[in-house]
N, C-alpha and C positions, 0 to 999 in steps of 0.2 A: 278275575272276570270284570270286576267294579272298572278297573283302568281302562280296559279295553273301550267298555262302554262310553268311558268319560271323553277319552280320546277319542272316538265317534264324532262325540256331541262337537266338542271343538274344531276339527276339522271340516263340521256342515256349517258350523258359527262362521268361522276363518274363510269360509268361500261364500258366505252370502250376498257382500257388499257386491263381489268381484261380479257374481249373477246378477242381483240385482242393478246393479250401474248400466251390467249390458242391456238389459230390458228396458232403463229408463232412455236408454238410447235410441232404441228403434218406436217406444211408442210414442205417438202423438201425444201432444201438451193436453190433452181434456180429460187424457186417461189418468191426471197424476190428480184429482183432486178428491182425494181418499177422504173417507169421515175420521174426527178428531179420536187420538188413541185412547185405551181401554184405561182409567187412572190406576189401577190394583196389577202388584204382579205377589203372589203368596210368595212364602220364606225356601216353598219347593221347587219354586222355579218354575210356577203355570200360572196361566190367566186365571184370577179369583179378587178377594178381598187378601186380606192379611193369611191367612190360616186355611182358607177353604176355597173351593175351585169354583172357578163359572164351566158353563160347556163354549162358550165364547173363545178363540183360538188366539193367540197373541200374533199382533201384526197379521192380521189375514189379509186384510185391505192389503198390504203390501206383495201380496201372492196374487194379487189380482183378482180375488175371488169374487168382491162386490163390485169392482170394476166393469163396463159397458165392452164387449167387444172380447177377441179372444184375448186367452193369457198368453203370456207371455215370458213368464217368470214360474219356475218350480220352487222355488224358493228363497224365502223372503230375509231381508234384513234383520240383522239381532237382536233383539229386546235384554237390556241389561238392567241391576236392580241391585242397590245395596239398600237393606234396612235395619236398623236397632232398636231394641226393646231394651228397658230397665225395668225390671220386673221389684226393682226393690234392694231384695239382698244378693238376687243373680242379675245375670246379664247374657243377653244373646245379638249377636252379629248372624246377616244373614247374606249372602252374596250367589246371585242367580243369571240364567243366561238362558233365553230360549230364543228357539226359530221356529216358523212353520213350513213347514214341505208338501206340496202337490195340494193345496186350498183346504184341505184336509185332514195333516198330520203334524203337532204340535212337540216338538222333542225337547227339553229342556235339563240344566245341568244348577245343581245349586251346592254351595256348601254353607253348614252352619257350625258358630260356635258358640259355647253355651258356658261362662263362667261359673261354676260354682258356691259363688260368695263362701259365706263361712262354714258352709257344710260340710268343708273337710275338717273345719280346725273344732266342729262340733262332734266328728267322730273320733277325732284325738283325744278330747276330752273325754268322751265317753267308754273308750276301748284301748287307749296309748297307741293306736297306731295311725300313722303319716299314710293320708291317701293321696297316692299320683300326683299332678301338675296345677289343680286345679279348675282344668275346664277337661271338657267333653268337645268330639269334632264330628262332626255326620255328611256322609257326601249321601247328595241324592240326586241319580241318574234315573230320566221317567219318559212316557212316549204318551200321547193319549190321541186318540182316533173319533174327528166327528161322523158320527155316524149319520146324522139324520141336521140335515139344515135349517136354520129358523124359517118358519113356511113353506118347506117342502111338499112338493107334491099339490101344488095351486092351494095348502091349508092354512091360511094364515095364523090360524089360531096354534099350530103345535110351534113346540118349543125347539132349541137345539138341542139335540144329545151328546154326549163326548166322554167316550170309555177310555181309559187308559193303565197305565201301569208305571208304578214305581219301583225302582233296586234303589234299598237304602244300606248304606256299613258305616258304622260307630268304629272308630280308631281306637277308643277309649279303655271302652267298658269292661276289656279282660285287664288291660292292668290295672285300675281301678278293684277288678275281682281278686287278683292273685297279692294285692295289698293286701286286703279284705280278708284274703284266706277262704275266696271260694263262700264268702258271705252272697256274693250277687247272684250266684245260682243257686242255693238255696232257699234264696225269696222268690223266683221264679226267671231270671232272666237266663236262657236256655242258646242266644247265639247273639254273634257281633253285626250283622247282615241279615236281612230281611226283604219280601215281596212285600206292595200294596196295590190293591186292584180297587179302582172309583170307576163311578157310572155317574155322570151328572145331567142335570137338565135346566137350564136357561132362556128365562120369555120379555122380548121387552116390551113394554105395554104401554101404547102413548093415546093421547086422547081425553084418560080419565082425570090425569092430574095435570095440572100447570106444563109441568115438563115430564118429562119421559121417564117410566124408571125400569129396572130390571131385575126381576126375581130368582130366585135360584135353588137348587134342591139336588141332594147327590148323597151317594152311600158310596163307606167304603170299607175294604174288607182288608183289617191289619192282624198282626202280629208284634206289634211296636209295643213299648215300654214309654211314655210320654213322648212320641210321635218318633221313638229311636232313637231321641238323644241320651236314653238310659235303659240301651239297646232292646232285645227282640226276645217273645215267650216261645213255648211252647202252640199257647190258646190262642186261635183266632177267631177276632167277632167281626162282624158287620155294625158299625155304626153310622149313624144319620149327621150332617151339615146342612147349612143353609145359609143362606145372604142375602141381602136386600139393599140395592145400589139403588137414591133417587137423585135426580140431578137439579140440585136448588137454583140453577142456573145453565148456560151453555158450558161453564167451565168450572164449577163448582159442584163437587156431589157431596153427599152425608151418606154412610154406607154401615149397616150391622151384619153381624154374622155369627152363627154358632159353631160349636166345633164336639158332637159327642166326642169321648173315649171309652176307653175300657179300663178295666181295672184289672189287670192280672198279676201285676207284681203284689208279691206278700209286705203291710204294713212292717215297721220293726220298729217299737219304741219311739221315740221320738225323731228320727233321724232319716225315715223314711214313712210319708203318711202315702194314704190311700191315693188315686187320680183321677182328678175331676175334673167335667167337661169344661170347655173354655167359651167364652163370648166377648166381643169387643164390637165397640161403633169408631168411625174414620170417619176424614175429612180428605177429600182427596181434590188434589186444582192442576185442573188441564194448563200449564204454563204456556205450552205452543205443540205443537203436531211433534214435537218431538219428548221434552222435558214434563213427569206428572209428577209431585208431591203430595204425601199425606202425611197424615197425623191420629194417632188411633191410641184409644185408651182400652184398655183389656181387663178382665176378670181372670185369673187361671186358676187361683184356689191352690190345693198342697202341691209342691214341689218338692219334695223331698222335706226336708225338715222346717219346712216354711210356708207360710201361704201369701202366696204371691198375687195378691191384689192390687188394685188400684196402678197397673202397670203400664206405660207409655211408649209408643213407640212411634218411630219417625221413617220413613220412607224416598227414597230418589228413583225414579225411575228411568230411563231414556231407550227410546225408540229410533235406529239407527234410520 
């Protein structure tokens, strides 16, 4: 089912430009002077900070939706996005691709990969046996739907909302279990694929400070093993995110953000600790209407047989 989906996502990516080129065609030159893009695209492949969603829609401007006059365009150009973290003794790549459809509905496709540093050669030592390849791979195919627009309904004061859904699968984590000898289902990991269901809301508030900033706040209801890269339980909770985007300039922002989790997989010894929540602050710089860079320093705490503090990560984004 995962393929299907994926194949979806690519084939609405692969005909965006062609739609949009045509619409840039027929509209008038006053309708192209869109506000500068959103600097954060998350490792999932949706508009947020690093790790956590905004209800903000990736490239909407480009759907016409803030635009003067009818649209014209159902959907919009690609948002693409590689980013790296070195958490220390792992390592993660993250590579994402989103579009928006009909001013309203935000589809995106990402895959990540998640190096294991010495956590295999740490269970060799411990047990003699040789785990898999060394990394973990997670495709995550997601949709999310703004429900409610920033000032809808003449109220300036409400925020935007934006419900969505993720389909995530771990390639990994059975062979990694059948090394193991059926160790990862015993601590609690119960599937290779998994749902995630967020509800987020987003307000941007200008006036009070120098420049403009934008708040954020979302729940979301998993089933994930450290977000799926050491796959899916049985137990599902509802955990709480947050972000906080200020823009130190027109093109400059400073941006923090939390990330609950859950804890359901069982600790074991040294080689798997307990999971705990994540937070990180970024640096993000609008280069031009196209090109956004950041740079963002993280907390994640245990990782498996490690705790993975003091960890860094770099961002490219571009806006087709």
């Amino acid at each position: 089912m995962y393929r299907v989906m994926v194949l979806l996502v690519l084939l609405a990516v692969l005909a965006g430009p062609a739609v949009a080129a045509e619409w840039e065609a027929e509209a008038p030159p006053e309708k192209k002077a869109y506000p500068p893009p959103l600097p954060f695209h998350t490792v999932e492949g949706t508009s947020g900070v690093f790790t956590t969603d905004m209800a903000y829609i990736c490239n909407l401007a480009d759907c016409c939706a803030r635009a003067e006059g009818p649209c014209k365009s159902w959907l919009s150009r690609p948002v693409v996005s590689v980013s790296a973290v070195s958490f220390g003794d792992k390592d993660l790549q993250a590579y994402a691709v989103t579009t928006c459809l009909f001013h309203r509905v935000e589809i995106g496709y990402s895959f990540q990969r998640m190096g294991l540093g010495g956590w295999p050669q740490a269970v060799q030592r411990a047990t003699g046996i040789r785990v898999g390849e060394g990394d973990v791979e997670l495709h995550t195919v997601g949709a999310r739907l703004m429900l409610v627009k920033e000032g809808d309904f003449g109220l300036s004061w409400l925020p935007a909302v934006t419900a969505g859904a993720r389909f995530k699968y771990n390639e990994d984590i059975w062979d990694i279990d059948e090394d193991l000898l059926g160790t990862c289902r015993a601590l609690g990991v119960a599937d290779n694929e998994g749902w995630e269901y967020t509800v987020t809301a987003s307000k941007t508030f200008a006036g009070i400070l120098p420049k403009p900033f934008i708040l954020s706040a979302g729940l979301r209801s998993t089933e994930a093993a450290h977000t799926g890269l050491l796959g899916f339980t049985e137990n599902r909770d509802v955990v709480f995110e947050t972000s906080a985007v200020f823009f130190l300039t027109d093109r400059l922002l400073l941006a923090g953000e939390y990330r609950q989790k859950p804890n359901h997989v069982q600790p074991f010894g040294t080689l798997v600790g307990r999971e705990d929540d994540w937070w990180d602050v970024a640096l993000g710089y609008i280069v031009n209407d196209h090109l956004t860079v950041a740079l963002g320093y993280a907390q994640f705490g245990e990782l498996l047989n490690n705790t993975e503090n003091s960890a860094w990560a770099v961002q490219l984004k571009w806006e087709f």
